[in-house]
PDB file of N, CA, C and O in Angstrom:
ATOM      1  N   UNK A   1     -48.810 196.663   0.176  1.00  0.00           N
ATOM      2  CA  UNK A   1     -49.594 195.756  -0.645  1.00  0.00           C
ATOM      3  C   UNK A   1     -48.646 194.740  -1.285  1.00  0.00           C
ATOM      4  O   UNK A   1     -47.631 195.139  -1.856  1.00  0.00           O
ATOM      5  N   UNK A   2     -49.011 193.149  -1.192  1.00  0.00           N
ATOM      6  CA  UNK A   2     -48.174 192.007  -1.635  1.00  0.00           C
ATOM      7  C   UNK A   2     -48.188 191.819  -2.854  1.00  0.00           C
ATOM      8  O   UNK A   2     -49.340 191.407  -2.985  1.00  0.00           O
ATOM      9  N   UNK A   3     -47.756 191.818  -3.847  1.00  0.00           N
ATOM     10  CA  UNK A   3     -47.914 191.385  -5.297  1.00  0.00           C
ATOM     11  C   UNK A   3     -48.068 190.239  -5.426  1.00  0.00           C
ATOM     12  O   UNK A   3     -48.969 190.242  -4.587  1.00  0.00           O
ATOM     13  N   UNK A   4     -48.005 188.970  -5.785  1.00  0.00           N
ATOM     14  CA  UNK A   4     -47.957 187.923  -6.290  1.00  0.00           C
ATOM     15  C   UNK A   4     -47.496 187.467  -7.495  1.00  0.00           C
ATOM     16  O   UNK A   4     -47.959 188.076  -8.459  1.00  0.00           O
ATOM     17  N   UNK A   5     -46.705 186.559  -7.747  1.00  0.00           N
ATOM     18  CA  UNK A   5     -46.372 186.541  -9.346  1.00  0.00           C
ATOM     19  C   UNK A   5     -47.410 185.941 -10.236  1.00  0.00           C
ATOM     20  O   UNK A   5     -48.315 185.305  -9.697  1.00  0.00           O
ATOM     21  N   UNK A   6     -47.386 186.072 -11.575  1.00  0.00           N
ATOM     22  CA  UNK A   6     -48.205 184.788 -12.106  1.00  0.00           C
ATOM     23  C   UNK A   6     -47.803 183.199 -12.325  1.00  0.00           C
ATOM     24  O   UNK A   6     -46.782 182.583 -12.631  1.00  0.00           O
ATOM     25  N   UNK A   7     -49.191 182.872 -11.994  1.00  0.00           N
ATOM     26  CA  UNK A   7     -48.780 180.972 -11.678  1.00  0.00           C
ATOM     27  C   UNK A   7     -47.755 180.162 -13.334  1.00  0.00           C
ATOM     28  O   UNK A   7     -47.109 179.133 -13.530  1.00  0.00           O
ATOM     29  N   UNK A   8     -48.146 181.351 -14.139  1.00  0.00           N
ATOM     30  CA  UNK A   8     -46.949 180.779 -15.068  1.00  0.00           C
ATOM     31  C   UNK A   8     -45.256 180.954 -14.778  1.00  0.00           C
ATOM     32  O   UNK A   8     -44.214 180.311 -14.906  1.00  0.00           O
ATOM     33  N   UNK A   9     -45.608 181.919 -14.430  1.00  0.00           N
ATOM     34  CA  UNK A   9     -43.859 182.592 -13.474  1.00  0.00           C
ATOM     35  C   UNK A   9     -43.534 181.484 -12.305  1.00  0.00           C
ATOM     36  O   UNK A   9     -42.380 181.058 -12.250  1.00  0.00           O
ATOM     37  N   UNK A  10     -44.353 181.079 -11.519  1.00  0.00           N
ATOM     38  CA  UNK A  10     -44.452 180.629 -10.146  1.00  0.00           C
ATOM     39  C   UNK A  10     -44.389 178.883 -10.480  1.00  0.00           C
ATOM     40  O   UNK A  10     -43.814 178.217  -9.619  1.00  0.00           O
ATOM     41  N   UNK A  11     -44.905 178.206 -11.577  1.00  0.00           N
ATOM     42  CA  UNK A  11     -45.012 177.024 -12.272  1.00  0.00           C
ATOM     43  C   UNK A  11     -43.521 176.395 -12.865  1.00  0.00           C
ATOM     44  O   UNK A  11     -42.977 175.293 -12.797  1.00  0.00           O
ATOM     45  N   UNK A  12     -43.030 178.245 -13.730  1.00  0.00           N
ATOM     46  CA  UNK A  12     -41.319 178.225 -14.305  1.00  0.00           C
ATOM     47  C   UNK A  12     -40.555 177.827 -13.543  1.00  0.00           C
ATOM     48  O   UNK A  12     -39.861 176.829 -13.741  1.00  0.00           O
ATOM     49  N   UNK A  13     -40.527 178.657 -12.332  1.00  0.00           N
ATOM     50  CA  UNK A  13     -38.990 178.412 -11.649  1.00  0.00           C
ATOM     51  C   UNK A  13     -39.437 176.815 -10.596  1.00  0.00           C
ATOM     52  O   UNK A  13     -38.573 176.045 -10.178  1.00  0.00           O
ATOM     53  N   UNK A  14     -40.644 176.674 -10.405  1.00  0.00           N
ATOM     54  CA  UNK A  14     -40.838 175.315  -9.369  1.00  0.00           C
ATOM     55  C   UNK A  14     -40.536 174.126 -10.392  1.00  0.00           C
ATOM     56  O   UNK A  14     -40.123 173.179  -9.723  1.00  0.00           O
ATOM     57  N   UNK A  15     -40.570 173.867 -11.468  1.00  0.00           N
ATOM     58  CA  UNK A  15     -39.687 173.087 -12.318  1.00  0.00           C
ATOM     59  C   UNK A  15     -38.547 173.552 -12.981  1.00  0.00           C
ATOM     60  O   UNK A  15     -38.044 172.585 -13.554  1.00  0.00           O
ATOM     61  N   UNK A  16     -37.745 174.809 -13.224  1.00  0.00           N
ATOM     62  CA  UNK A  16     -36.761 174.847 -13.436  1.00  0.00           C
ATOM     63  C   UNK A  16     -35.539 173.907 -13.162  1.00  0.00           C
ATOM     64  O   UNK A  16     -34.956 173.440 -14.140  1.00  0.00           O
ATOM     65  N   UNK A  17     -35.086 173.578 -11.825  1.00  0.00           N
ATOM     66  CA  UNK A  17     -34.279 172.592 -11.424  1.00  0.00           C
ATOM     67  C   UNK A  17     -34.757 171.288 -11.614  1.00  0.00           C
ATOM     68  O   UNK A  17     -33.750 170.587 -11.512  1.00  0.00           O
ATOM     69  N   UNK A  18     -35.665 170.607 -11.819  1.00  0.00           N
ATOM     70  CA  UNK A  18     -36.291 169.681 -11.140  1.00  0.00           C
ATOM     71  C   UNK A  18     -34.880 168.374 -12.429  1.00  0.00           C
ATOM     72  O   UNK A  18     -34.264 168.884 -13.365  1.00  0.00           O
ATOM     73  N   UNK A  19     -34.799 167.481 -12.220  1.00  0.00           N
ATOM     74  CA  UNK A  19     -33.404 166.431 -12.651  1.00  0.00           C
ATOM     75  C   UNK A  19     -32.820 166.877 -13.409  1.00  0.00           C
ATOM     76  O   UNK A  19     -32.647 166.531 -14.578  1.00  0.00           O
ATOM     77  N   UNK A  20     -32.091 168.452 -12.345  1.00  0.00           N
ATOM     78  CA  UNK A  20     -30.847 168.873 -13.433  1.00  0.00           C
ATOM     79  C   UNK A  20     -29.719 168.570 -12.850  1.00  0.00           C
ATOM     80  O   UNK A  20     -29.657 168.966 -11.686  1.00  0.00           O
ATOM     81  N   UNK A  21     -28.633 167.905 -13.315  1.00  0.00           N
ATOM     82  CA  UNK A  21     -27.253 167.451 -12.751  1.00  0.00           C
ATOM     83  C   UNK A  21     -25.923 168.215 -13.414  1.00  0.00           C
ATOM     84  O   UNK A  21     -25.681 168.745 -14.499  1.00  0.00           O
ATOM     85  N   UNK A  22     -25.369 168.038 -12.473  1.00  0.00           N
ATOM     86  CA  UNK A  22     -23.645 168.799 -13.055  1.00  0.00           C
ATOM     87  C   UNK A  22     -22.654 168.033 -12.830  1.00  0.00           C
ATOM     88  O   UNK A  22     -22.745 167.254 -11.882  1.00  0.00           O
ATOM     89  N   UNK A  23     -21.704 168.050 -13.471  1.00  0.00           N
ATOM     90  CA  UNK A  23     -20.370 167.366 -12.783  1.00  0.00           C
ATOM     91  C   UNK A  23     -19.731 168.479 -12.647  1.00  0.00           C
ATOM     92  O   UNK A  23     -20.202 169.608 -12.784  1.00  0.00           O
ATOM     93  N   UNK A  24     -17.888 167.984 -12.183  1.00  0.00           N
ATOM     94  CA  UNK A  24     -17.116 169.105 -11.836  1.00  0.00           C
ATOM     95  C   UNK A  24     -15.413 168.363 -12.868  1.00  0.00           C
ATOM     96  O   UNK A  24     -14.955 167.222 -12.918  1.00  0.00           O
ATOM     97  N   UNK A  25     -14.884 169.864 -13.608  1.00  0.00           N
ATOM     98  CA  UNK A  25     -13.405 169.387 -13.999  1.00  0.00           C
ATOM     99  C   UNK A  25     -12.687 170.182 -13.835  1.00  0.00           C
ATOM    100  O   UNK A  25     -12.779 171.387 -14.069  1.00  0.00           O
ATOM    101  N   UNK A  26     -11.573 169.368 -13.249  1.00  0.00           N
ATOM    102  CA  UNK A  26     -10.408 170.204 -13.281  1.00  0.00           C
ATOM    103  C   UNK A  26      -9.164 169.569 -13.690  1.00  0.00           C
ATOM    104  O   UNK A  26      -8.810 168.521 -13.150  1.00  0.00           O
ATOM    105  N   UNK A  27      -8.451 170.145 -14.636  1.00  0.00           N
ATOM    106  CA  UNK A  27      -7.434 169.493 -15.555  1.00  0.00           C
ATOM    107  C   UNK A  27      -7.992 168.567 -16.625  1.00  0.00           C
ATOM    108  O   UNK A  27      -8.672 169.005 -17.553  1.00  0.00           O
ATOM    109  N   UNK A  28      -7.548 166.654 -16.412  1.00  0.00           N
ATOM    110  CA  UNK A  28      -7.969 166.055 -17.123  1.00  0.00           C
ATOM    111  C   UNK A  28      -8.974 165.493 -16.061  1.00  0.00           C
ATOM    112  O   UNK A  28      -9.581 164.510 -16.486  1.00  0.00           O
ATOM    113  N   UNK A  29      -9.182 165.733 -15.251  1.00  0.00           N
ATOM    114  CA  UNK A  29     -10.367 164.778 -13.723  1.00  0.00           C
ATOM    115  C   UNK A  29     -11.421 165.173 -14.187  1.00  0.00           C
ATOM    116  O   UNK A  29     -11.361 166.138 -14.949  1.00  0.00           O
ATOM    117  N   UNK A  30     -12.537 164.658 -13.931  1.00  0.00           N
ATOM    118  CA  UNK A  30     -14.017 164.807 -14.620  1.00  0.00           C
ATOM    119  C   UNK A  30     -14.701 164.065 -13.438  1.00  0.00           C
ATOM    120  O   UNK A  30     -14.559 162.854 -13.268  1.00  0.00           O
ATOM    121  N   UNK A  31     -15.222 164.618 -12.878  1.00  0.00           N
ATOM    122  CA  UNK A  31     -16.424 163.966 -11.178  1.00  0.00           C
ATOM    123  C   UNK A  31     -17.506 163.405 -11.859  1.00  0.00           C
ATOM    124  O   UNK A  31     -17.526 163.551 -13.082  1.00  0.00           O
ATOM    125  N   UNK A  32     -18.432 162.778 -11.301  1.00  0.00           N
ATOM    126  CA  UNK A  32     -19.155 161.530 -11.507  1.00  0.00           C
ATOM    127  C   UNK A  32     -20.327 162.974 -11.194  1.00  0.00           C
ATOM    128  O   UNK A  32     -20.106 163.955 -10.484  1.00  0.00           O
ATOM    129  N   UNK A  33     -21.577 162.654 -12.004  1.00  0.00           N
ATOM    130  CA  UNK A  33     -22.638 163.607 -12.136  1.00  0.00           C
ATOM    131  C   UNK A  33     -23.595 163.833 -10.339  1.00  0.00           C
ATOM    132  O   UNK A  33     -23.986 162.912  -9.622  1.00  0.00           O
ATOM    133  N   UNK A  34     -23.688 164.907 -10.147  1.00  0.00           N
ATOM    134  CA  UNK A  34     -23.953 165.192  -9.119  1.00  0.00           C
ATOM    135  C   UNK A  34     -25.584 165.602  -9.376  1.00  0.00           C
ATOM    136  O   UNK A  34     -25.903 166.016 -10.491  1.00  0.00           O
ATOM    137  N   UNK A  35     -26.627 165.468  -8.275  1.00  0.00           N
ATOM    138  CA  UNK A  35     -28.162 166.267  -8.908  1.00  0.00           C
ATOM    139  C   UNK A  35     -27.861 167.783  -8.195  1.00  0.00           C
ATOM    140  O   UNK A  35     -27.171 167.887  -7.181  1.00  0.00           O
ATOM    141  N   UNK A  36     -28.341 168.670  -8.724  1.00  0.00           N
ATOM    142  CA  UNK A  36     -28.327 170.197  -8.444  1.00  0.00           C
ATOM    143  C   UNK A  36     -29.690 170.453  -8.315  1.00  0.00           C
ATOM    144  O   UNK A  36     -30.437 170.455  -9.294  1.00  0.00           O
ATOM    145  N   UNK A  37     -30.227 170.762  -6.699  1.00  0.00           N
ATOM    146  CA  UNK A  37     -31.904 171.667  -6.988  1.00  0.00           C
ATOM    147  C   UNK A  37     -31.495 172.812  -6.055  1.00  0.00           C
ATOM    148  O   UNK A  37     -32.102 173.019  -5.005  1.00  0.00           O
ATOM    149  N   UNK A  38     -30.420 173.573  -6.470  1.00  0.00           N
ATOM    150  CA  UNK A  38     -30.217 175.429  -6.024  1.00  0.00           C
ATOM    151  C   UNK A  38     -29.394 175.747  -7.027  1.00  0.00           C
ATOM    152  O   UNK A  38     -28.653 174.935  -7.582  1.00  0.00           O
ATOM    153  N   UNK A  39     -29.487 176.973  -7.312  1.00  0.00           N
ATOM    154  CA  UNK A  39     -28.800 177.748  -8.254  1.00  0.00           C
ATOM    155  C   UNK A  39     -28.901 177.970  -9.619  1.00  0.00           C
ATOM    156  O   UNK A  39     -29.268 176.923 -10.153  1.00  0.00           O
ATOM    157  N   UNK A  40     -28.775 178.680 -10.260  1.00  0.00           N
ATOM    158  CA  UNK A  40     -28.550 178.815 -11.513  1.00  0.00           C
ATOM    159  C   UNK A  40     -27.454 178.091 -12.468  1.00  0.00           C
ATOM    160  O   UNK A  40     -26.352 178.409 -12.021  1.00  0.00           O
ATOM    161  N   UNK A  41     -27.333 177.402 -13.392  1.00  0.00           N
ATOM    162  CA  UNK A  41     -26.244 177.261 -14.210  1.00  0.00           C
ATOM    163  C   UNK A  41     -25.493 178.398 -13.963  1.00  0.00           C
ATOM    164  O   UNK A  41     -25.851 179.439 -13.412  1.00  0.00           O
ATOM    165  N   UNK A  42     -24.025 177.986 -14.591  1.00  0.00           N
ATOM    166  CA  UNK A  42     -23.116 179.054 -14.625  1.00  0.00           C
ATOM    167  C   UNK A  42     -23.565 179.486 -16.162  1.00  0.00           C
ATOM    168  O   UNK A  42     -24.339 178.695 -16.702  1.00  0.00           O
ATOM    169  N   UNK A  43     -23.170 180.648 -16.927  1.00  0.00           N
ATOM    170  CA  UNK A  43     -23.345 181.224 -18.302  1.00  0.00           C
ATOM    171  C   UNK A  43     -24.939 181.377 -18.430  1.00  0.00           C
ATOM    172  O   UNK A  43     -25.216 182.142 -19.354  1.00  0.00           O
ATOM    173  N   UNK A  44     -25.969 180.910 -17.821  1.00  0.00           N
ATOM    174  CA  UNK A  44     -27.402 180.752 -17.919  1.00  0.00           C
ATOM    175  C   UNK A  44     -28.100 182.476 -18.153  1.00  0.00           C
ATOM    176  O   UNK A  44     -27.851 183.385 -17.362  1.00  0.00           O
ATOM    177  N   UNK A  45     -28.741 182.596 -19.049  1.00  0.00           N
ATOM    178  CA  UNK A  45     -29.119 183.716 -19.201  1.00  0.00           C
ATOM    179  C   UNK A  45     -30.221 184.378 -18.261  1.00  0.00           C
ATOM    180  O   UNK A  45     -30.752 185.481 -18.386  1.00  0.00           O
ATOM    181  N   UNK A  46     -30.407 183.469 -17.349  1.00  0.00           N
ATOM    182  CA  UNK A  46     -31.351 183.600 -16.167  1.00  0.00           C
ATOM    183  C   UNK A  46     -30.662 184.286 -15.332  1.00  0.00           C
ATOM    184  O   UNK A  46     -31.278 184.985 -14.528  1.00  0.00           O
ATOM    185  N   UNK A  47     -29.598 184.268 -15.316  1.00  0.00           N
ATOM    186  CA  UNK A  47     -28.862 184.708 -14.004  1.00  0.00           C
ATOM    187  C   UNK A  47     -28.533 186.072 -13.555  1.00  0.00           C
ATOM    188  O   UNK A  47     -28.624 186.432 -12.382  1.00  0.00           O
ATOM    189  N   UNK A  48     -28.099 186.908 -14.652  1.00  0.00           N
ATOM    190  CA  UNK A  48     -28.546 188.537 -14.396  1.00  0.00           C
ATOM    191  C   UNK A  48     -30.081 188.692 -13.831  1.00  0.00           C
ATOM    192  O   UNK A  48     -30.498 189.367 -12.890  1.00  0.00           O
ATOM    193  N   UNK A  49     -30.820 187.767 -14.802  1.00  0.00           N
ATOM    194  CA  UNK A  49     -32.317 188.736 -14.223  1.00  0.00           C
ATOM    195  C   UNK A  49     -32.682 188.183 -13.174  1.00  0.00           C
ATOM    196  O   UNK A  49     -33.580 188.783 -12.583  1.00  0.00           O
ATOM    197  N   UNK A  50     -32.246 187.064 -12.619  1.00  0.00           N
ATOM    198  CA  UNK A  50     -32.295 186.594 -11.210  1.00  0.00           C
ATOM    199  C   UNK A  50     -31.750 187.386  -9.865  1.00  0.00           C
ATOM    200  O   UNK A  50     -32.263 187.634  -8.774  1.00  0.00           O
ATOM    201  N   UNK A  51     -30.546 187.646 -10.427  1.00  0.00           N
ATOM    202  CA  UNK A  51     -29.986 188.499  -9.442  1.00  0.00           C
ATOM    203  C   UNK A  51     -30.545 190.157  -8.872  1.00  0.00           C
ATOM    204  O   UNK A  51     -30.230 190.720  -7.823  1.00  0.00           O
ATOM    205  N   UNK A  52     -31.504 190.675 -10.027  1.00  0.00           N
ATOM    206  CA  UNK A  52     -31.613 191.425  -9.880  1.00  0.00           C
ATOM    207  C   UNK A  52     -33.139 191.280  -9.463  1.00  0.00           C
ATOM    208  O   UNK A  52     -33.611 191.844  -8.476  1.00  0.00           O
ATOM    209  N   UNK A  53     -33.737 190.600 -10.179  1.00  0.00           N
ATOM    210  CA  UNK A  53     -34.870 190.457  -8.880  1.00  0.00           C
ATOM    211  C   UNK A  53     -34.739 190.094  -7.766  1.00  0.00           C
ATOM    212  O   UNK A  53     -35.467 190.766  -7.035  1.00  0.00           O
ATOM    213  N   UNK A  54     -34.098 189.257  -7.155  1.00  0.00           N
ATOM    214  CA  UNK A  54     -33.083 188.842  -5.984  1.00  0.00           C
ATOM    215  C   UNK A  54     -32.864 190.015  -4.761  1.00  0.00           C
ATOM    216  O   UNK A  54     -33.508 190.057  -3.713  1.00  0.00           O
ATOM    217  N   UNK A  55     -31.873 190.876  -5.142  1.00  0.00           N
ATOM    218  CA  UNK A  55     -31.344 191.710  -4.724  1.00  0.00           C
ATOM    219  C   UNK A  55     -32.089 193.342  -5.035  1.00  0.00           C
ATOM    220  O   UNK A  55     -32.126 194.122  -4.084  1.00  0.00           O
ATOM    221  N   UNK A  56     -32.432 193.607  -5.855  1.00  0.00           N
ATOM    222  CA  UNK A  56     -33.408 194.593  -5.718  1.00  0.00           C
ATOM    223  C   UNK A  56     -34.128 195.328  -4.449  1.00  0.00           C
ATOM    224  O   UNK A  56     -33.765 196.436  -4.052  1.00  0.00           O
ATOM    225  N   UNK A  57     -34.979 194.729  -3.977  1.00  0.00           N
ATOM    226  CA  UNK A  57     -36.114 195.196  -2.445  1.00  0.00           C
ATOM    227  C   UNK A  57     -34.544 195.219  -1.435  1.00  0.00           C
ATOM    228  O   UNK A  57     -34.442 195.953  -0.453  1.00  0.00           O
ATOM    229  N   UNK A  58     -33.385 194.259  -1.912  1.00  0.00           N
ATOM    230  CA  UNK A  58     -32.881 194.786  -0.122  1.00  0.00           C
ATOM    231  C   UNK A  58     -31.858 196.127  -0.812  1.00  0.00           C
ATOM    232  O   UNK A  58     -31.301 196.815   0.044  1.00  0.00           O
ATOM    233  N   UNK A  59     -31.633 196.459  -2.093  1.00  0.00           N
ATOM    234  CA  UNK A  59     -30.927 197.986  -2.386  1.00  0.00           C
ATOM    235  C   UNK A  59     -31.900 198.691  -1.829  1.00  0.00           C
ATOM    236  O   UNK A  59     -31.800 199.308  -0.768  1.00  0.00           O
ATOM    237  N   UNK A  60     -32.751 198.629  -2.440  1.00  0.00           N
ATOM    238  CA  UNK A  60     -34.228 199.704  -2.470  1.00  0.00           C
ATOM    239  C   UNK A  60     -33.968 200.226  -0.797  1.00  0.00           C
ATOM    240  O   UNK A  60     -33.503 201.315  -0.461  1.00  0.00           O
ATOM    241  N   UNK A  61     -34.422 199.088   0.134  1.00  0.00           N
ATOM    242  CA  UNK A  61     -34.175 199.130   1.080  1.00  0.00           C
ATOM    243  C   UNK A  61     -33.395 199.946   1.758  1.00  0.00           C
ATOM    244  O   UNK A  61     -33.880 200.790   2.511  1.00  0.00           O
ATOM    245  N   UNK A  62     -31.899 199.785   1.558  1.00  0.00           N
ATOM    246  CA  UNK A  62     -30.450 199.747   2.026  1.00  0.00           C
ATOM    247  C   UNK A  62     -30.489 201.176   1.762  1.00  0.00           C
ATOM    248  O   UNK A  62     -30.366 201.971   2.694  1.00  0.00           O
ATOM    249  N   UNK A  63     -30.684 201.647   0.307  1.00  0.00           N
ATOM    250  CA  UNK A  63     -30.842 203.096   0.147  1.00  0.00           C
ATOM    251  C   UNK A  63     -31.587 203.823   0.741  1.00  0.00           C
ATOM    252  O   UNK A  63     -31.201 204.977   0.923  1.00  0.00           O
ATOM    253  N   UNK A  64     -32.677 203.488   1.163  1.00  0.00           N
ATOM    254  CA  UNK A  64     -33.392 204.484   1.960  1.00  0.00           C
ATOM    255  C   UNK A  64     -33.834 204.370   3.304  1.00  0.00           C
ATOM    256  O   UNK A  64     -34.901 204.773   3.767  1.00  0.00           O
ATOM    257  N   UNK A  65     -32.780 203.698   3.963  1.00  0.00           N
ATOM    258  CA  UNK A  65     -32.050 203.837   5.410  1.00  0.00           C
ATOM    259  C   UNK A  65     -30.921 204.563   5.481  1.00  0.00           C
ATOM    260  O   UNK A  65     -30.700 205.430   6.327  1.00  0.00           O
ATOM    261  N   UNK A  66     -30.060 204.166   4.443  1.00  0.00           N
ATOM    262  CA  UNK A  66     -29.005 205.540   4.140  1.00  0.00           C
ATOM    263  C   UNK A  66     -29.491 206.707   3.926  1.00  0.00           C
ATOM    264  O   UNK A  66     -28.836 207.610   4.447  1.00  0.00           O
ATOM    265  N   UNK A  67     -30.325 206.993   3.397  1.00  0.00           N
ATOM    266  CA  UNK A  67     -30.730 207.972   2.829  1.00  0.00           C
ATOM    267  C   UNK A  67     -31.491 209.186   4.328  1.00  0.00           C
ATOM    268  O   UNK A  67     -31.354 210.390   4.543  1.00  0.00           O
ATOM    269  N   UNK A  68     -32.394 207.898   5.176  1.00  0.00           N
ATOM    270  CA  UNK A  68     -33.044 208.464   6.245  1.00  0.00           C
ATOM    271  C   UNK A  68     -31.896 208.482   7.536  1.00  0.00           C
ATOM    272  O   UNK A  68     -32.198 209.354   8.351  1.00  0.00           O
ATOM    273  N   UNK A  69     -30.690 207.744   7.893  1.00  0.00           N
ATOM    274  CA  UNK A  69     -29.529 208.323   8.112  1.00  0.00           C
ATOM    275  C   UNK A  69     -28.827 209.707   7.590  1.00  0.00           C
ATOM    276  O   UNK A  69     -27.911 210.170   8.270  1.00  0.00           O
ATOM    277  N   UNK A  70     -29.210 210.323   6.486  1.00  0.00           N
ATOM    278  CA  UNK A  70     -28.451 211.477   6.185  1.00  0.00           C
ATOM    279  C   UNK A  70     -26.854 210.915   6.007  1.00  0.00           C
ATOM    280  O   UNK A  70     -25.960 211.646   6.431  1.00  0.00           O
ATOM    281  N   UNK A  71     -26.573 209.884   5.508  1.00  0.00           N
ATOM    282  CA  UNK A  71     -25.582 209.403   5.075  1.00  0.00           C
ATOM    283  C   UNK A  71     -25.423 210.205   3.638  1.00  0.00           C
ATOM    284  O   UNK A  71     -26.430 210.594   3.047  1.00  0.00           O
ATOM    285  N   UNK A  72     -24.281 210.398   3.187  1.00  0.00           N
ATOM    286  CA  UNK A  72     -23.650 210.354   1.516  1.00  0.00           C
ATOM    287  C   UNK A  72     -23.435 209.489   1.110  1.00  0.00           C
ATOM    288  O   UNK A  72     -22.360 209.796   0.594  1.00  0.00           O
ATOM    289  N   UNK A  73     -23.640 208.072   0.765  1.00  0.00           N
ATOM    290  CA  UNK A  73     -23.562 207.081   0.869  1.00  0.00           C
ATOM    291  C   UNK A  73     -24.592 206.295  -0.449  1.00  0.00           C
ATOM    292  O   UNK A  73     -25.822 206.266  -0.414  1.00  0.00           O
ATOM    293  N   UNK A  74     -23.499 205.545  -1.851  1.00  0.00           N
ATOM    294  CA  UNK A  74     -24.664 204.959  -3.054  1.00  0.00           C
ATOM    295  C   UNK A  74     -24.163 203.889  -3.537  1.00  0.00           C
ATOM    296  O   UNK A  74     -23.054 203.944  -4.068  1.00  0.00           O
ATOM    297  N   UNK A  75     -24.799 202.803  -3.465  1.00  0.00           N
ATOM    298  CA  UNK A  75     -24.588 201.500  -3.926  1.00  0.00           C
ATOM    299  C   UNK A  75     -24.389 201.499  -5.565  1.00  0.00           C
ATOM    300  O   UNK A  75     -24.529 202.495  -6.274  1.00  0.00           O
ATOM    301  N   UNK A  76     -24.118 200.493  -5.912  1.00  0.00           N
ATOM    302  CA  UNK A  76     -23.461 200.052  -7.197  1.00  0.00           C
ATOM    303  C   UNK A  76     -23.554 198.411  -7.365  1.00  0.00           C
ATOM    304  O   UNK A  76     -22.727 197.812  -6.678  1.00  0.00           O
ATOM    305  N   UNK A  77     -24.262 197.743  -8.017  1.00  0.00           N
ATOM    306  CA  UNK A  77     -24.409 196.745  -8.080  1.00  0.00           C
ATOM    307  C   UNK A  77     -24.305 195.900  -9.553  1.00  0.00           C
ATOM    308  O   UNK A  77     -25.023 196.248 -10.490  1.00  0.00           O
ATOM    309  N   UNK A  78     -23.632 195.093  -9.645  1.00  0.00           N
ATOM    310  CA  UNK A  78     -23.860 194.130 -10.925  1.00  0.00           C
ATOM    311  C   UNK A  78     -23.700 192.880 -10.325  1.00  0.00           C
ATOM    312  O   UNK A  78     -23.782 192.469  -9.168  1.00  0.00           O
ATOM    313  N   UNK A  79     -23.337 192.154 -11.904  1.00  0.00           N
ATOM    314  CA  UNK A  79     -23.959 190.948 -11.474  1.00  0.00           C
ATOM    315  C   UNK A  79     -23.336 189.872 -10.186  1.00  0.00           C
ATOM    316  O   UNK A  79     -24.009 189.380  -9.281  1.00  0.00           O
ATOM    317  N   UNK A  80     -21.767 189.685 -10.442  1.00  0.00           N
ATOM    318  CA  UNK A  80     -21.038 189.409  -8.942  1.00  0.00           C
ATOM    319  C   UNK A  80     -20.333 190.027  -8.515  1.00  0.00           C
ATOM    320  O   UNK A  80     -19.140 189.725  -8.500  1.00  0.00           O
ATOM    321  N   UNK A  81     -20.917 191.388  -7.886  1.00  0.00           N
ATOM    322  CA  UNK A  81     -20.050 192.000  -7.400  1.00  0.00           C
ATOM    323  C   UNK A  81     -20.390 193.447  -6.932  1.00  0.00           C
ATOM    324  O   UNK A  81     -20.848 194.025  -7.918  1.00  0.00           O
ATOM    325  N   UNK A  82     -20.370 194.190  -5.981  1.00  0.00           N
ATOM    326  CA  UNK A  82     -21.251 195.610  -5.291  1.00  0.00           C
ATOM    327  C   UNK A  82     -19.795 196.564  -4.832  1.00  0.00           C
ATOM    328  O   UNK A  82     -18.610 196.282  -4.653  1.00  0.00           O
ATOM    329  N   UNK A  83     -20.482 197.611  -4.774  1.00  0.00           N
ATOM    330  CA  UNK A  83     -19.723 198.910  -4.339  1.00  0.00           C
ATOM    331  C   UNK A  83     -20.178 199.762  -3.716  1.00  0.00           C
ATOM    332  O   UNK A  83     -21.232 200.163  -4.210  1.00  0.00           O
ATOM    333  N   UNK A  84     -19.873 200.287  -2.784  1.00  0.00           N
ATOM    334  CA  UNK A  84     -20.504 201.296  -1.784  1.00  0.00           C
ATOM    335  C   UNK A  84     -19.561 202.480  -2.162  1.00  0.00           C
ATOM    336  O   UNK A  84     -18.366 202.195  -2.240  1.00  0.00           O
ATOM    337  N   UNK A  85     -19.931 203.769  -2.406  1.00  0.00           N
ATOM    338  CA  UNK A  85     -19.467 205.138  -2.869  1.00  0.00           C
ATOM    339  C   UNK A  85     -19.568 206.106  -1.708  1.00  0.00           C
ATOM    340  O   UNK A  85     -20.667 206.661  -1.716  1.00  0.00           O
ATOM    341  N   UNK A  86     -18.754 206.509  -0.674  1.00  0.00           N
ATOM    342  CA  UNK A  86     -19.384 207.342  -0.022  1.00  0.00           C
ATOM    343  C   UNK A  86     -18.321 208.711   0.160  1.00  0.00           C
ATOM    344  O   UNK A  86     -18.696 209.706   0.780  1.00  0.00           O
TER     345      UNK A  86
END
């Protein structure tokens, strides 16, 4: 059975990006403003709970193909960065 989100959820993220720009620095250099429509800000408090709705269904997944393998085998996940335990 498909869930669907609500059209307020579904409304959020389809304008989230919409004329958001970034530049880039390094040292004293400063790049001329670029438009951004993928990704999250960096520091954005969206971004844990993104990731984890994100990535979620393919652990879920991943675990219980391991699991129906008869593997010993357990993921570990945060925010950049995974571990396999076996």
């Amino acid at each position: 059975m498909t869930k669907s989100l609500p059209p307020e959820v579904v409304q959020f993220f389809s304008h989230y990006l919409v004329d958001k720009k970034t530049s880039y620095f390094w040292n004293n250099f400063s790049s001329c403003l670029f438009d951004v429509n993928v990704g999250v800000g960096q520091g954005s408090a969206l971004s844990p709970i993104l990731s984890v709705l994100y990535l979620l269904p393919f652990l879920h997944i991943l675990e219980k193909h391991l699991k129906n393998l008869d593997l010993k085998i357990s993921t570990l996940s945060f925010v950049d960065n995974g571990l396999s335990i076996s």
